[in-house]
N, C-alpha and C positions, 0 to 999 in steps of 0.2 A: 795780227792786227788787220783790218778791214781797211778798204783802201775804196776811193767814189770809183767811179767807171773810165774818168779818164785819166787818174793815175794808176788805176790797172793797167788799161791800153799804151800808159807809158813804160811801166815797170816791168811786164812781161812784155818781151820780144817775140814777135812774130818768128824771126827767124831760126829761135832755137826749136820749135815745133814742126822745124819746113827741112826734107831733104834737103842734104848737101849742096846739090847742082840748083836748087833753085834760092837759095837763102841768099844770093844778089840782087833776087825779086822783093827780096820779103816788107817793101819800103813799097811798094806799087801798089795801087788799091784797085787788083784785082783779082780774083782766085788762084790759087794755083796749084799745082799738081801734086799729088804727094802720092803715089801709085794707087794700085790695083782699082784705077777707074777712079779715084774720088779727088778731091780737095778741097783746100784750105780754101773758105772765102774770105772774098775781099773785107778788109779792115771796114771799108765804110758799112758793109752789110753785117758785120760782128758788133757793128757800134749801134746801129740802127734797132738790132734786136735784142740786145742788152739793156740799149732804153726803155724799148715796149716792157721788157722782164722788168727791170726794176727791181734785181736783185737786193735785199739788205742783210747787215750783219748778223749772221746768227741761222738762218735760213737754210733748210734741208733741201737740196738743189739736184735736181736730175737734167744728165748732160747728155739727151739722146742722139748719135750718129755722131761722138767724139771726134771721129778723124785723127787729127793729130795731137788732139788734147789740148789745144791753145785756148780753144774755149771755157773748158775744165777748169784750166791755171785763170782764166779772167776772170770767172766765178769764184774761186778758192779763196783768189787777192779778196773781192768784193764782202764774200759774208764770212772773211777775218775767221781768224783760231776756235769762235763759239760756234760756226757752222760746217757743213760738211757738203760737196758737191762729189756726187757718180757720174762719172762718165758713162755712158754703152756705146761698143763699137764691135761690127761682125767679122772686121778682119786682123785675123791674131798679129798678120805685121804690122799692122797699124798699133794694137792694142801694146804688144814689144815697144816701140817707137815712143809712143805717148808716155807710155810707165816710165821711160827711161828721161825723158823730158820732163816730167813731172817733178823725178829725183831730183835732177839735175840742178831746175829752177827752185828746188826748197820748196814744193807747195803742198806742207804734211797732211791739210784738212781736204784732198782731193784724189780720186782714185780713181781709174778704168776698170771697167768690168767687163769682161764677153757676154755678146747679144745671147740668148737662147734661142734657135731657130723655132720661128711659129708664133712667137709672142713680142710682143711691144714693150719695151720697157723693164722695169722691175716693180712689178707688186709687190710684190713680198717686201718690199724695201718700204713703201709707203708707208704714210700718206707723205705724199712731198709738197713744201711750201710753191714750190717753180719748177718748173719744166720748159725745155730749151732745146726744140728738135731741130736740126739742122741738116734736114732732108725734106724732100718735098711728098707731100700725101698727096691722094686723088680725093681723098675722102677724112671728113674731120674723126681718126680713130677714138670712139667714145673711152675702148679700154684706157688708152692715157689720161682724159680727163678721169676716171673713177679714181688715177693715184695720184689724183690732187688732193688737199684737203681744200673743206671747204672754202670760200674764198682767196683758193693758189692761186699762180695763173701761169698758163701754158702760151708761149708761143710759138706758131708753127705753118709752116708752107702750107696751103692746101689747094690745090688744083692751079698753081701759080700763083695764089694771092698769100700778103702774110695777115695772116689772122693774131688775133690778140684772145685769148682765150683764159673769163674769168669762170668759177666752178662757184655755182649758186645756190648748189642743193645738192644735196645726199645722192639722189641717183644719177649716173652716167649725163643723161641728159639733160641736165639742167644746169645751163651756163648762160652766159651772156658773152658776144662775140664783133667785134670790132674789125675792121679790115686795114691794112695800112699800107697797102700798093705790092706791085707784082715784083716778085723774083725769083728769079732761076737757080735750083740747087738739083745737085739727082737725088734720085729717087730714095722712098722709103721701101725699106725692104723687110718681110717678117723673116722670111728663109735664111 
């Protein structure tokens, strides 16, 4: 059953996707730590580009830089039993962690996948309705836009700003792009 954005945000817990030692945090709207360098961001920055996404029910949803899967699980609630959302994450504790939260919360239309070092995303997987990076680019990577389908839309950090990214045309470059103010995430990484 598909569920709007902010009884997603209600129904999945934060804190079931946040280490032990920090899930006294997981009510604070700010990032937090989840190891090997990364984390969870803050609720109001999860809310913010879920809006720009505009996920709906039914919708083939790629979740790139999963982390702890919490975003995954808000996706999964959002486009309901007819849609399906991938996560990609490069670090296998994370990707353990997430898988098991996943089970945990019941969210059967939503999975984790390991990053392939070199490449962006899943092709192979496309064409996908949304795309949802949650890592910061220096540079708008075109490979992502090409696994949208035509009028998906992606959005995504790039060089600090978040961008709203709709896909216009057939080839890599042809979008239309919107800006909707600065935020701080780390880095995107191909490796």
């Amino acid at each position: 059953m598909e569920t709007t954005l902010v009884e997603a945000l209600s129904r999945i817990p934060r804190a079931l996707f946040l280490p032990a030692g920090e899930r006294s945090h997981a009510g604070d709207d700010v990032p937090l730590p989840i190891g090997l360098g990364q984390t969870n961001s803050q609720p109001s920055t999860v809310a913010d580009m879920l809006e720009l996404l505009d996920p709906q029910p039914g919708e083939r949803i790629l979740d790139l830089g999963s982390g702890s899967g919490w975003t995954t699980a808000l996706l999964g609630s959002r486009v309901g039993e007819h849609g399906n959302v991938i996560g990609v994450e490069r670090h296998e504790e994370l990707i353990r962690r997430s898988r098991e939260a996943l089970t945990d919360h019941g969210v059967a239309n939503a999975r984790i996948e390991a990053a392939t070092p070199g490449r962006l995303g899943l092709p192979e997987s496309g064409p996908f309705d949304r795309i949802l990076v949650s890592a910061g680019a220096e540079t708008l990577p075109t490979e992502l836009i090409e696994q949208l389908r035509v009028g998906g839309v992606m959005v995504i950090p790039v060089a600090g700003e978040m961008l709203r990214i709709v896909r216009t045309g057939t080839r890599g470059d042809e979008y239309a792009s919107t800006k909707h103010g600065r935020y701080r995430f780390v880095p995107l990484i191909r490796d």
